[in-house]
C-alpha positions in Angstrom: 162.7 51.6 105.2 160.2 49.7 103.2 160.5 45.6 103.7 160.2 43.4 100.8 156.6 43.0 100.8 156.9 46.0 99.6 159.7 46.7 97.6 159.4 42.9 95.8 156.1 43.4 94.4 156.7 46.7 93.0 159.9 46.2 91.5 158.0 42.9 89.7 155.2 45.2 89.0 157.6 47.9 86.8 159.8 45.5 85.9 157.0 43.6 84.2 154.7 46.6 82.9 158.2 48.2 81.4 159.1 45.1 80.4 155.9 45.1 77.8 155.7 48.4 77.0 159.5 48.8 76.2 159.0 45.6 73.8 156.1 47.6 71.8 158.3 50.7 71.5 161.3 48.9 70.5 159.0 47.5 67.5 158.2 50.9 66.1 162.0 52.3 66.4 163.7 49.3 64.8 161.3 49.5 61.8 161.8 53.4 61.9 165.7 52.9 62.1 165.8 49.9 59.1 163.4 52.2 56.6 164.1 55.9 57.7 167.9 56.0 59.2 169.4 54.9 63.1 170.2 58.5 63.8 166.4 60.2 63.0 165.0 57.0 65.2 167.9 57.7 68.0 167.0 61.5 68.6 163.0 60.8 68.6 163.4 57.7 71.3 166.1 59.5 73.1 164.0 62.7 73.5 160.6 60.7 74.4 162.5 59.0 77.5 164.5 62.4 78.7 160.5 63.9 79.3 159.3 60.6 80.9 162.3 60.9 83.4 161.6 63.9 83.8 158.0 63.4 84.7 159.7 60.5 87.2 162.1 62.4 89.1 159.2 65.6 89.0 156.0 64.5 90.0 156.9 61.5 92.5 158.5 63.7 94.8 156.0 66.1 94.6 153.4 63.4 95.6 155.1 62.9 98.7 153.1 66.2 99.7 149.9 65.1 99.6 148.8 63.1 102.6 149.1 59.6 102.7 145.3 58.7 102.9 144.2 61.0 100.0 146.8 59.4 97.5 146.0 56.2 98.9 142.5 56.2 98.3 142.8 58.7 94.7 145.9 56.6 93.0 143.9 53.1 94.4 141.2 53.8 92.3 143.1 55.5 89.6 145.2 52.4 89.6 142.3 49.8 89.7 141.0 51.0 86.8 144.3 50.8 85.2 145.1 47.0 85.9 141.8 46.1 85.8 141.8 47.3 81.9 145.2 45.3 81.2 143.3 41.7 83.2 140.2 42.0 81.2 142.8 42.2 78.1 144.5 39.7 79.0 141.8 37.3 80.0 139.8 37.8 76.9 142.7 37.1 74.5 143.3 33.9 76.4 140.1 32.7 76.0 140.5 33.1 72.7 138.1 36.5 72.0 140.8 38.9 71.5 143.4 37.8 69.1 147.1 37.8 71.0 149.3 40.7 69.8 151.5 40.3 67.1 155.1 41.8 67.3 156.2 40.3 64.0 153.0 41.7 62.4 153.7 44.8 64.1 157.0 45.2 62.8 156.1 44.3 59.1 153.1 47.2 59.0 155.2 49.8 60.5 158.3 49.3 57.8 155.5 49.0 55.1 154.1 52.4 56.6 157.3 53.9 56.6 158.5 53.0 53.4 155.8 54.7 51.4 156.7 57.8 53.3 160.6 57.3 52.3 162.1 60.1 50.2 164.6 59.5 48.2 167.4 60.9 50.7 166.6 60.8 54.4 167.7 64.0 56.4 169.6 63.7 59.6 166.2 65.6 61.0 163.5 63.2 59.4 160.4 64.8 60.6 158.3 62.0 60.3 161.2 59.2 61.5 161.5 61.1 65.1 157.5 62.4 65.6 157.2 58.4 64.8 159.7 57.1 67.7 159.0 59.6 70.1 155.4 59.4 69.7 155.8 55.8 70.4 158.1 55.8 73.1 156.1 58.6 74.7 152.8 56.3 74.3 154.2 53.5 75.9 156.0 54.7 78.5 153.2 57.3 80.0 151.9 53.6 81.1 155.2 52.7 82.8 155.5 56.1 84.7 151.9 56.1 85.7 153.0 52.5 87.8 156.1 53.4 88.7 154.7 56.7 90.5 151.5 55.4 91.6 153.5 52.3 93.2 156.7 54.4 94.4 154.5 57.4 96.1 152.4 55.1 98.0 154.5 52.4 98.8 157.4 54.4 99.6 159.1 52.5 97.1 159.7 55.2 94.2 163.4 53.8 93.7 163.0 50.7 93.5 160.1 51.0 91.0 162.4 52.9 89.0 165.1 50.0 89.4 163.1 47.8 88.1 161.4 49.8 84.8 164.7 50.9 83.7 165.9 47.4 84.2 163.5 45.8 82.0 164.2 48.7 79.2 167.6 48.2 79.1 167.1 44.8 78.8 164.4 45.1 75.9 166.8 47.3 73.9 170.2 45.3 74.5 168.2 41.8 73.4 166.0 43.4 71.0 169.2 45.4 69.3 171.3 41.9 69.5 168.6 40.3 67.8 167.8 43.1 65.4 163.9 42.3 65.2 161.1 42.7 67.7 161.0 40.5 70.5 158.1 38.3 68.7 158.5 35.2 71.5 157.6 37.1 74.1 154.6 35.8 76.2 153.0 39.5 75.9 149.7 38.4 77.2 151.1 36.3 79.8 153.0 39.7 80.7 149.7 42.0 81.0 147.7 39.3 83.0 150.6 39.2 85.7 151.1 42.8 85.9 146.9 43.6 85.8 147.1 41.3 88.8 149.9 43.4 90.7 149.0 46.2 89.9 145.3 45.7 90.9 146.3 44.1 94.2 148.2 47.3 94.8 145.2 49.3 94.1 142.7 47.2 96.4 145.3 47.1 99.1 145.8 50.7 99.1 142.4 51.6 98.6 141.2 49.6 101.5 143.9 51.0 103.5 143.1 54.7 102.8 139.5 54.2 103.4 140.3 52.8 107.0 140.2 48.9 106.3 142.5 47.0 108.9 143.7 44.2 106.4 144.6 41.1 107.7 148.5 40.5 108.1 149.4 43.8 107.4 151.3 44.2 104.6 151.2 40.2 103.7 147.6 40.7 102.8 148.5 41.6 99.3 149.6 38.1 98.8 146.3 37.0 99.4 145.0 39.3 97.2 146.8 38.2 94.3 145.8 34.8 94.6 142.3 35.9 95.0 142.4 38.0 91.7 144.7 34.5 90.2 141.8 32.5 90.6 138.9 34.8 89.5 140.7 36.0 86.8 141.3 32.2 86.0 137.6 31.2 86.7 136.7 34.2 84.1 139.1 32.5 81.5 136.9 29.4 81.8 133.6 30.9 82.2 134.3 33.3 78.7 135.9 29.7 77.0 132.8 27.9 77.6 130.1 30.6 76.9 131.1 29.8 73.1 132.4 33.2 72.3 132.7 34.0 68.6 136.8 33.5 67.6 138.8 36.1 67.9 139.7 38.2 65.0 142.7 39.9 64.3 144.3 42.6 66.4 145.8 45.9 65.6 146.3 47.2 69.1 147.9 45.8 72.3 
């Protein structure tokens, strides 16, 4: 059974990375459900997480196939790439090149979009209302599963991954519901500098590991390794402040 080195960091990891995708989604279905109807924006989200549990419960066990050192080395670089995308994000927006995301802003554009689409009645099947959601949800979450089965098929620790990505969805959509608005306050970027830094420490542990690197400590190593990528990622915040950078301008994108 895995320990908690383990299973900790990689229920963090999925909670987190679920935690800001789901926020993203929920945007675009509460402005699809105020303009275009609940039910139209219902069916599309619905639909959109059926086929990403279905990629879940389909391709992690079928990972379990393929032998240890291949996937450690292939989903380690695969998922290098992948955090290291989400850390320069995040470290450019806090040094102020990159505008932070907007979920407010977000929210306003998509109800504007929608609205000029609006016919007069809505139909129970709104074309355009459930290609919207689902799109979205399906967009956002392809990002969630790639973590959750990169970190539960080489950690051993595909259920917990899971545990903790459905965990931070269901608690996106019961706040975000409650609230009825997108989760604005939400330190986003804060969110995608954490999870760049698990998920890249997962990558360069497992990637040393499957190319035959004896790491320190074992499985305790990748502590180290997140304070290494902390501090670099820390140092490049101060380095990017203090080249004088032009000001960021406004994003669109997350």
């Amino acid at each position: 059974m895995a320990n908690w080195t383990h299973i900790g960091p990689a229920v963090i990891a999925a909670f987190l990375a679920s935690l800001l995708d789901s926020v993203e989604a929920l945007t675009t279905v509460l402005a699809v459900g105020t303009v275009r109807g609940w039910r139209p924006a219902f069916i599309g989200a619905g639909a959109a997480m059926l086929v990403l549990a279905l990629l879940v419960a389909t391709l992690g066990p079928a990972l379990s196939l393929v032998p240890i050192s291949v996937l450690q080395v292939t989903i380690g670089m695969l998922l290098l790439l992948f955090g290291m995308r989400w850390l320069r994000e995040a470290i450019l927006r806090s040094a102020g090149v990159i505008a932070v995301h907007d979920e407010a802003a977000a929210f306003a554009k998509a109800t504007t979009l929608l609205g000029r689409k609006r016919k007069s009645v809505v139909a129970t099947w709104d074309k355009v209302a459930i290609a919207t959601t689902f799109e979205a949800v399906m967009l956002e979450g392809l990002e969630v599963v790639f973590v959750v089965i990169a970190i539960g098929s080489v950690g051993n620790t595909l259920i917990p991954a899971t545990i903790g990505a459905a965990a931070a969805c269901v608690l996106v959509m019961i706040v975000g519901f409650a609230l009825y608005r997108p989760l604005a306050r939400v330190p986003a970027n804060f969110l995608k500098f954490t999870v760049g830094v698990l998920v890249s420490a997962f990558a360069i542990f497992w990637l040393g590991e499957g190319l035959g690197f004896s790491w320190p400590g074992t499985d305790t190593a990748i502590l180290g390794i997140i304070v290494i990528l902390i501090a670099v990622a820390v140092g490049a915040v101060r380095l990017v402040r203090s080249s004088g950078r032009a000001p960021a301008r406004k994003a669109n994108r997350t």
